[in-house]
MARVEX-112378 format. One record per residue (C-alpha): residue in three letters; y, z, x. Coordinates in steps of 0.1 Angstrom, whole numbers, padded with zeros to 4 digits, always signed. Example, Ala and Ser with C-alpha at 12.3 -4.5 7.8 and 13.67 -1.06 7.14 Angstrom:
2
ala-0045+0078+0123;ser-0011+0071+0137;
This chain:
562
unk+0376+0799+0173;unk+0406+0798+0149;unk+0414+0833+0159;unk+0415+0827+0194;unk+0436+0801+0195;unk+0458+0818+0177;unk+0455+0848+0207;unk+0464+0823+0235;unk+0491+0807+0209;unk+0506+0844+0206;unk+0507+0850+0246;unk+0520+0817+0252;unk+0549+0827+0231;unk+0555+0858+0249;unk+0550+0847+0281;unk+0575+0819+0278;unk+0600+0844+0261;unk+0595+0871+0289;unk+0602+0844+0314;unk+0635+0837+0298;unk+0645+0873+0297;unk+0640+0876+0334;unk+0656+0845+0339;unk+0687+0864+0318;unk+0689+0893+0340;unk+0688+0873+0376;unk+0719+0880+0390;unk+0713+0853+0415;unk+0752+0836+0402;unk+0766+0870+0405;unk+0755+0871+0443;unk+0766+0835+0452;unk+0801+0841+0434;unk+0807+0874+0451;unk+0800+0857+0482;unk+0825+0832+0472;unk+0851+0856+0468;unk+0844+0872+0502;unk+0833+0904+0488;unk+0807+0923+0515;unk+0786+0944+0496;unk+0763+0961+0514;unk+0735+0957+0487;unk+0735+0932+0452;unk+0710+0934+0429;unk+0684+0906+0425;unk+0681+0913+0391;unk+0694+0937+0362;unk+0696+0976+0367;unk+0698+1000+0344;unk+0742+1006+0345;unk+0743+1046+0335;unk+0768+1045+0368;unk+0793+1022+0358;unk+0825+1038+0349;unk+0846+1009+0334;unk+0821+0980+0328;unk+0794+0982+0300;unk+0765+1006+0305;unk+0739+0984+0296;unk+0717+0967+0322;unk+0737+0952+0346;unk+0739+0933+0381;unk+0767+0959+0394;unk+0760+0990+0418;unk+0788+1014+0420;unk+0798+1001+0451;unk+0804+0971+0436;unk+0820+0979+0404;unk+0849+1005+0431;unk+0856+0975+0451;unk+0862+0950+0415;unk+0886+0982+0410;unk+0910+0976+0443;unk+0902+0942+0441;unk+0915+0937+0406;unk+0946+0956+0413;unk+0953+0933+0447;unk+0949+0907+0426;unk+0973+0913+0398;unk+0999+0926+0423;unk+0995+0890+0440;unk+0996+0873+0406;unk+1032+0892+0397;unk+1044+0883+0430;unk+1034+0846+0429;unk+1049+0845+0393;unk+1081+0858+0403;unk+1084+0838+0435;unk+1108+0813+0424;unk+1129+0836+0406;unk+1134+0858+0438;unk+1138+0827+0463;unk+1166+0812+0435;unk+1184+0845+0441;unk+1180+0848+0479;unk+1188+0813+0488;unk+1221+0807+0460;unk+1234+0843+0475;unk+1235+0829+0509;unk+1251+0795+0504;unk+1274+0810+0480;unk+1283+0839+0502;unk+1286+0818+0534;unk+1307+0791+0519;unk+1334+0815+0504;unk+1333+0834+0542;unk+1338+0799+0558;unk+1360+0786+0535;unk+1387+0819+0542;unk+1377+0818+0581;unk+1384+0783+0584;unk+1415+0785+0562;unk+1431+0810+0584;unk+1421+0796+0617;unk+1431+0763+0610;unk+1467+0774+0600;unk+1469+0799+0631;unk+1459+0764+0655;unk+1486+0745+0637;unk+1511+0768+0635;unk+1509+0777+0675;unk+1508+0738+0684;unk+1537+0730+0662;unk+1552+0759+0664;unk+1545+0775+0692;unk+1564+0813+0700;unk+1585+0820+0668;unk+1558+0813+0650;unk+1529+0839+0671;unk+1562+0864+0667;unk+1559+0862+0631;unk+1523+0851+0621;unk+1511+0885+0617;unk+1524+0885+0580;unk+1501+0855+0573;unk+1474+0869+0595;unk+1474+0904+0576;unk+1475+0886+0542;unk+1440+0867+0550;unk+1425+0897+0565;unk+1430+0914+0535;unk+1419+0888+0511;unk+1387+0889+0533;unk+1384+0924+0536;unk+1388+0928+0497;unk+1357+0898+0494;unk+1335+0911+0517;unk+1336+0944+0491;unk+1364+0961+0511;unk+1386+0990+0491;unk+1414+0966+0482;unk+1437+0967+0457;unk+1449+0931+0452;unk+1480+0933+0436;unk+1493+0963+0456;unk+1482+0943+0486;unk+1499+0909+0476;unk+1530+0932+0464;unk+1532+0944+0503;unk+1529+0909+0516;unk+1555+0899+0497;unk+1578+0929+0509;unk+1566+0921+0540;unk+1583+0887+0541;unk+1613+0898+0521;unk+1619+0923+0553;unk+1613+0895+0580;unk+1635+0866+0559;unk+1660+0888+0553;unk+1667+0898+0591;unk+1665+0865+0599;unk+1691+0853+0573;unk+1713+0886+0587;unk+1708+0884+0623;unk+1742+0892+0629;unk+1732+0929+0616;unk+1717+0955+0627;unk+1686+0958+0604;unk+1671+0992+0607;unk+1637+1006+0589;unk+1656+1024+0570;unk+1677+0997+0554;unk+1646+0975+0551;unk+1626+1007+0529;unk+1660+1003+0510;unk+1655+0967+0503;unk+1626+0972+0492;unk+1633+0992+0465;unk+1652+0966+0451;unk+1621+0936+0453;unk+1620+0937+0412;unk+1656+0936+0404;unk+1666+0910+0434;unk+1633+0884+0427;unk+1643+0869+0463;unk+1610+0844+0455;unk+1622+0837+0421;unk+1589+0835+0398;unk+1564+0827+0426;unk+1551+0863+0431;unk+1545+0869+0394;unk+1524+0834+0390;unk+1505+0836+0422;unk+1493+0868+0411;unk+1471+0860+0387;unk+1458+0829+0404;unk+1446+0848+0433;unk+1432+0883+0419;unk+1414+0859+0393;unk+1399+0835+0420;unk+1390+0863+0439;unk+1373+0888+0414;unk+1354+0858+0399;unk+1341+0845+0442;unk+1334+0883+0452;unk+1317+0895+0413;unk+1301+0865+0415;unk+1283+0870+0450;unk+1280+0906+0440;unk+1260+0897+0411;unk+1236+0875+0427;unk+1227+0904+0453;unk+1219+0928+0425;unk+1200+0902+0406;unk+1181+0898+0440;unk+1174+0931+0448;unk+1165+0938+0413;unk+1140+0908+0414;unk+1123+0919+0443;unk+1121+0956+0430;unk+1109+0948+0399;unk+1081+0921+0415;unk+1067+0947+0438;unk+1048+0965+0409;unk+1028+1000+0408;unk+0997+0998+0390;unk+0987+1030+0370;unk+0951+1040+0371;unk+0945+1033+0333;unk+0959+0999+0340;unk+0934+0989+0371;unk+0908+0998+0348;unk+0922+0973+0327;unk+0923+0947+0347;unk+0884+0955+0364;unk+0877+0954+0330;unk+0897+0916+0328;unk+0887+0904+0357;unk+0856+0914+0369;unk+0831+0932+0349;unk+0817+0897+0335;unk+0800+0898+0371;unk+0781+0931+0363;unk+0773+0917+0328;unk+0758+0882+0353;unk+0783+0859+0341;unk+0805+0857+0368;unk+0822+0821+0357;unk+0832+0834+0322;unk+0871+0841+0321;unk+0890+0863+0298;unk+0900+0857+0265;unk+0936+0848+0265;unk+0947+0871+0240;unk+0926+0902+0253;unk+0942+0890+0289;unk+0977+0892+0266;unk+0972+0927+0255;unk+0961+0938+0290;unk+0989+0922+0308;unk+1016+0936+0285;unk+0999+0971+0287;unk+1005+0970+0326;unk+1039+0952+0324;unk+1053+0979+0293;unk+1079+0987+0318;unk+1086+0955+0333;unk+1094+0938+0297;unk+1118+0967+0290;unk+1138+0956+0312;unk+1142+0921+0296;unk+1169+0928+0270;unk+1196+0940+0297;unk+1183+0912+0321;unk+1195+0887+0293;unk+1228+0904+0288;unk+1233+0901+0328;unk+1225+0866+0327;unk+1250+0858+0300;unk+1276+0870+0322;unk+1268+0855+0353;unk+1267+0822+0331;unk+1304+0833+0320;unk+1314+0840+0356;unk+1299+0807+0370;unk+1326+0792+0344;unk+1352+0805+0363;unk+1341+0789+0399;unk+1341+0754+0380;unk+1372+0758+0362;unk+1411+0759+0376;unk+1407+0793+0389;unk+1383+0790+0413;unk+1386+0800+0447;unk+1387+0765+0462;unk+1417+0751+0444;unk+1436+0786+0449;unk+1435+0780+0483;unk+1461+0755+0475;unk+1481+0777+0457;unk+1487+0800+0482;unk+1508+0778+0508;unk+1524+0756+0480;unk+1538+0787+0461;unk+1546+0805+0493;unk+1566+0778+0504;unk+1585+0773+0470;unk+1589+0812+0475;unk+1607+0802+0509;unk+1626+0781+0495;unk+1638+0798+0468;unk+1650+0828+0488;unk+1670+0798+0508;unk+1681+0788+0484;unk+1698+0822+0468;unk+1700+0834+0501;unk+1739+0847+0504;unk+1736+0861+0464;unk+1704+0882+0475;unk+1721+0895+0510;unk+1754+0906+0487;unk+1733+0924+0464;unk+1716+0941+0491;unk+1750+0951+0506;unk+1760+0962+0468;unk+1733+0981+0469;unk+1719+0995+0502;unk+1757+0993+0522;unk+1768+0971+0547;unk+1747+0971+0578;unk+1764+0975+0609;unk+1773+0943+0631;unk+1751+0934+0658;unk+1776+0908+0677;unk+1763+0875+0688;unk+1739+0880+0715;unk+1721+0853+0736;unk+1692+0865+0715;unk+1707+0859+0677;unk+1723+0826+0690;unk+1687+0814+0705;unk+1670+0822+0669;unk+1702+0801+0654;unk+1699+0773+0675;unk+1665+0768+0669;unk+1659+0767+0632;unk+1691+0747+0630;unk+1678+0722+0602;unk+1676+0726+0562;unk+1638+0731+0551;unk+1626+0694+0540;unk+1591+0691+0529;unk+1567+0664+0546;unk+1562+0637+0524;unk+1521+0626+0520;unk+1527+0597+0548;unk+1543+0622+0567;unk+1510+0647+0568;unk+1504+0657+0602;unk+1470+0650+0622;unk+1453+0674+0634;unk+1418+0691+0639;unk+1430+0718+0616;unk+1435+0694+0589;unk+1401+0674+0592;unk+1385+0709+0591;unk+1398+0717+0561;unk+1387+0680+0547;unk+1355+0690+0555;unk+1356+0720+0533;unk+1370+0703+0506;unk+1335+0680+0509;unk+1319+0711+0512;unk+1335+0726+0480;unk+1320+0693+0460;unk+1289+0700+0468;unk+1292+0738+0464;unk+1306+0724+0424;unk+1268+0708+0421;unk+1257+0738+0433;unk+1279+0759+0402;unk+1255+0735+0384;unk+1224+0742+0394;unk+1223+0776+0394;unk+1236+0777+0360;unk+1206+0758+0351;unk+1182+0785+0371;unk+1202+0813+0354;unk+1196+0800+0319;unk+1157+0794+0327;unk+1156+0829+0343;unk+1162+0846+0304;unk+1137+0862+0292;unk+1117+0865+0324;unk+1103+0895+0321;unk+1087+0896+0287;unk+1074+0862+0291;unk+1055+0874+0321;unk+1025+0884+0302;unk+1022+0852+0289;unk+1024+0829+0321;unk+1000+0850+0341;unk+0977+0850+0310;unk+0978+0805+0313;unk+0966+0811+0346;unk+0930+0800+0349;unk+0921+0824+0376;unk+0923+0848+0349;unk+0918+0834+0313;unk+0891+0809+0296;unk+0920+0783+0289;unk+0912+0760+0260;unk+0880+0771+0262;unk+0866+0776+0228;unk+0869+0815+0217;unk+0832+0825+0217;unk+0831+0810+0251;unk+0855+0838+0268;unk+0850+0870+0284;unk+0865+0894+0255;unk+0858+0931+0274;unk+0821+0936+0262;unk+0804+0903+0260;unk+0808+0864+0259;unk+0823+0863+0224;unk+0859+0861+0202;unk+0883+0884+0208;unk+0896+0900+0173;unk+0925+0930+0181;unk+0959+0919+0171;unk+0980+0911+0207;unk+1009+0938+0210;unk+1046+0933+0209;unk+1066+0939+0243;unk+1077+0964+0259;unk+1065+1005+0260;unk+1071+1018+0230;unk+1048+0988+0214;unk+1019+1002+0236;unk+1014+1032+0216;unk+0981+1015+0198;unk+0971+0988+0231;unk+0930+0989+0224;unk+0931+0977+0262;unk+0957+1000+0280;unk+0963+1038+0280;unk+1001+1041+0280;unk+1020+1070+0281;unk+1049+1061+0259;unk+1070+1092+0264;unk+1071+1089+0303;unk+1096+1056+0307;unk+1091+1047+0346;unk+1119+1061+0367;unk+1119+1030+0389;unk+1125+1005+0360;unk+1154+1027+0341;unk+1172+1027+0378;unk+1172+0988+0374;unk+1182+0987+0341;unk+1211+1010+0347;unk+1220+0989+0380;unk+1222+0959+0359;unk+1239+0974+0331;unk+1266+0984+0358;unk+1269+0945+0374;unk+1273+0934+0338;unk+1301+0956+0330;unk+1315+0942+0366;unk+1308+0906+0355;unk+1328+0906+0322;unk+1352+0920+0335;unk+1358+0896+0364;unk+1354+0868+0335;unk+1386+0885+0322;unk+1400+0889+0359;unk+1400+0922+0362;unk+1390+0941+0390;unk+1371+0974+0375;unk+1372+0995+0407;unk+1412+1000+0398;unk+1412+0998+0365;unk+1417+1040+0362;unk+1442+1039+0394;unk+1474+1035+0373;unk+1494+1065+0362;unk+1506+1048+0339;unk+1477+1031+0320;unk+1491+0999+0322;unk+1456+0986+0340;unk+1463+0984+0374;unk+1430+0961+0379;unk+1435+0930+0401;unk+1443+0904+0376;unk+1459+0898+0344;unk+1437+0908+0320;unk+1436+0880+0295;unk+1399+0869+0278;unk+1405+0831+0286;unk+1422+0811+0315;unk+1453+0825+0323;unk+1483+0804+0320;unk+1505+0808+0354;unk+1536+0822+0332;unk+1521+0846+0320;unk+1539+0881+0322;unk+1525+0902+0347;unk+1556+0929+0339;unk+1531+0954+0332;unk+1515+0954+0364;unk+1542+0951+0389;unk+1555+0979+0409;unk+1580+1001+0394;unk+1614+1002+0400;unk+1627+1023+0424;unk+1662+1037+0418;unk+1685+1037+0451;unk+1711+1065+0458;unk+1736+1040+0462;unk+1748+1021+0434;unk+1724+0994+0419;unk+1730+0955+0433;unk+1757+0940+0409;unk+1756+0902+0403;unk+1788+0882+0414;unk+1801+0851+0406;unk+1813+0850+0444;unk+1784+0865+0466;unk+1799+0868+0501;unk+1783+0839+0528;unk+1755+0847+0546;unk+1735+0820+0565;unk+1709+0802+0555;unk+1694+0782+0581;unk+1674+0810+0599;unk+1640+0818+0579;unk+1632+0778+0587;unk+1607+0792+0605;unk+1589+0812+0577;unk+1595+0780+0560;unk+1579+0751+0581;unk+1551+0775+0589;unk+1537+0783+0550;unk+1548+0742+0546;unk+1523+0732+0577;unk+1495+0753+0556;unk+1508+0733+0526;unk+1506+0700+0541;unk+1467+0704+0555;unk+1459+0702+0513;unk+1480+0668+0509;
């Protein structure tokens, strides 16, 4: 009796053992999940099959057909290309959306500039002013053509506005002369020597090129950062990788524990095997964020393009003035220099231009501003700019979280729960085999750490083509950047014969002070074959009343500022 008790005892045991084996291999969960995930298989296993098919999951019995585990293949690549993309989303959209407002303030702020002083100048003005404003017209066109990425040289191009006006203030100051191309490529030659604007030209200089290169680098480095964001996001799995990640993501389905994530350090050693490239791109990054940081310095500080825009009429009317002012002494030593001109006799012509600008050149006084819908536009844009300053701020703040983006990839898709365990305990996570702890050490970043990756196969010889081009095409913006923090323009910098570094600005590592010398880039002197303009003590008379004109017109742009 004894004995066969202890028969049914012994069965009992076995029975309720071999009903909890085959309750092991059900793969009832694995069916439900894959439905949840929208997967059509054509057939799933009701229970275990033997896994001698499976190429990347465990051979052992499984709940996988082949079917199955080449679909958890594409699937798992889909999905980590989604995960890269979602991870990078907000970087991408800071760069798209700060390029745009940047870049369509400074266009609106120039547009708006120019048409409001054109409106102005034809109201108050009227014809001597549309006979003239092409000098003013020209000078914007160029400062936009130059920040739109145009080939422009600013200094030479300021240099010829300035000749420009010396040639159109000077016949009107000699009307009674006949003024011929050739005496005016004369005058010219003396521009240096004369100094018609007194020190105007030299300071205005390096306010502009210094506003300008900081506005157009400044754009010109959010685009790149863009376009290398988006390149960068859009990634190319290898097929060593997408085994990987099948491995990651999916075979815990053919092993029938579909709801068991990833360790997070085997989901860390995976990620940076697939991302080698990706974090080598990190260390230039950084450098290129430093210098947009040192760049976005120069749009908050007394050089930005906003407050130039000030500048520009105030100093060319002092320049007015100033050749007003030493108008006869700067006529004699053109005559020194360049002859006497011959008379032109007083027409009805040269007497209209006299009797118009009749009056001394007075600057309005504040009370005295002018209204007009010129001026209120410009008001607006100053509101604008205060709000374009809080934007400075901001994406200062985005650029300084941006650091580091790259190699710190790995380690935000790996918090992810779609992918890892979490704070599940570590025998409770998926670890490539079975539920159980993970134990290989996690890799450094970047390719060259991959060589021993127990995860990823990566060819360390073979850097990716498509990741060196964006390392070299930041490496190039961040040459451009420092050198716009210094104000020079690096698309000239080689254009000098003489070496004395012809690049739009002045060159120094810190704000510029306006008196500084700019010798070293201004045009050469041009010997005449007459002898040079003498000073006198006694410069012969010429009149001074007739560049008014010139004079109320860059003082009506003045006055939409006060």
């Amino acid at each position: 009796m004894l004995r066969l008790q202890t028969i049914i005892c012994t069965f009992s045991v076995l029975f309720v053992a071999a009903r909890a084996d085959f309750k092991a291999r059900n793969c009832s969960e694995v069916r439900e999940a894959c439905t949840g995930r929208g997967f059509g298989f054509a057939h799933v296993p009701l229970q275990e099959i033997p896994g001698e098919h499976l190429r990347v999951c465990p051979q052992g019995n499984t709940c996988c057909t082949q079917e199955m585990e080449d679909k958890f293949g594409q699937q798992s690549k889909q999905d980590f290309e989604n995960l890269v993309d979602e991870m990078s989303h907000e970087l991408r959209s800071t760069f798209v959306s700060r390029h745009k407002r940047f870049d369509e303030f400074f266009l609106e702020l120039l547009e708006n500039t120019e048409r409001s002083l054109n409106e102005m100048f034809v109201r108050t003005y009227g014809k001597p002013y549309m006979q003239n404003a092409e000098v003013f017209e020209n000078l914007f066109s160029e400062l936009k053509r130059y920040y739109t990425g145009g080939n422009v040289n600013l200094e030479e191009m300021l240099n010829d506005f300035w000749s420009r006006l010396l040639e159109r203030m000077f016949t009107l100051l000699n009307s009674q002369y006949v003024i011929t191309e050739d005496y005016l490529e004369c005058i010219s030659k003396y521009t240096d020597q004369l100094k018609p604007f007194g020190d105007v030209p030299r300071k205005l200089k390096a306010q502009v090129t210094r506003a300008f290169i900081a506005a157009r680098t400044f754009v010109q480095g959010l685009s790149v950062g863009r376009e290398v964001a988006q390149r960068v996001s859009k990634v190319s799995s290898t097929p060593s990788c997408i085994r990987a990640l099948t491995k990651l993501m999916y075979c815990p389905f053919c092993q029938g524990m579909p709801a068991v994530k990833a360790c997070k350090n085997y989901c860390l050693n995976v990620m940076k095997g697939c991302l080698a490239n990706q974090a080598d791109l990190d260390p230039e990054w950084n450098l290129y964020i430093d210098a947009m940081l040192l760049v976005a310095q120069r749009l908050e500080g007394p050089f930005n393009i906003e407050s130039v825009m000030e500048p520009i009429d105030v100093k060319i009317s002092e320049a007015i003035m100033n050749m007003q002012d030493n108008s006869a002494q700067v006529s004699y030593r053109v005559f020194q220099g360049c002859g006497q001109p011959k008379p032109a006799g007083m027409t009805r012509s040269a007497r209209g231009v006299s009797d118009v600008f009749n009056a001394r050149f007075k600057p309005y006084s504040p009370e005295e501003r002018p209204t007009t819908a010129a001026g209120t536009s410009l008001d607006r844009l100053r509101i604008v700019w205060n709000a374009m300053q809080h934007s400075v701020v901001d994406i200062k703040e985005k650029l300084k979280l941006s650091k580091k983006f790259w190699s710190n990839l790995p380690e935000a898709m790996c918090v992810e729960d779609r992918v890892t365990a979490g704070n599940t305990s570590d025998e409770e996570c998926w670890n490539g085999h079975t539920k159980g702890r993970y134990f290989p050490e996690v890799q450094k970043d970047g390719l060259t750490n991959q060589v021993n990756n127990p995860e990823v196969g990566v060819d360390i010889t073979r850097p990716d083509t498509f990741i060196r081009q964006q390392i070299m095409a930041l490496r190039v913006m961040t040459n451009k950047l420092k050198n716009a923090y210094n104000g020079n323009d690096i698309y000239f910098q080689d254009s000098s014969d003489e070496g004395s570094g012809s690049g739009s600005g002045s060159g120094c590592t810190d704000v510029c002070p306006t008196e500084a010398d700019d010798a070293a880039t201004e045009a050469p002197v041009v010997e005449a074959d007459r002898s040079g303009p003498v000073d006198d003590s006694n410069p012969l008379c010429a009149p001074i009343a007739l560049p008014t004109m010139l004079a109320l017109s860059a003082l009506a742009f003045h006055q939409q500022w006060r």
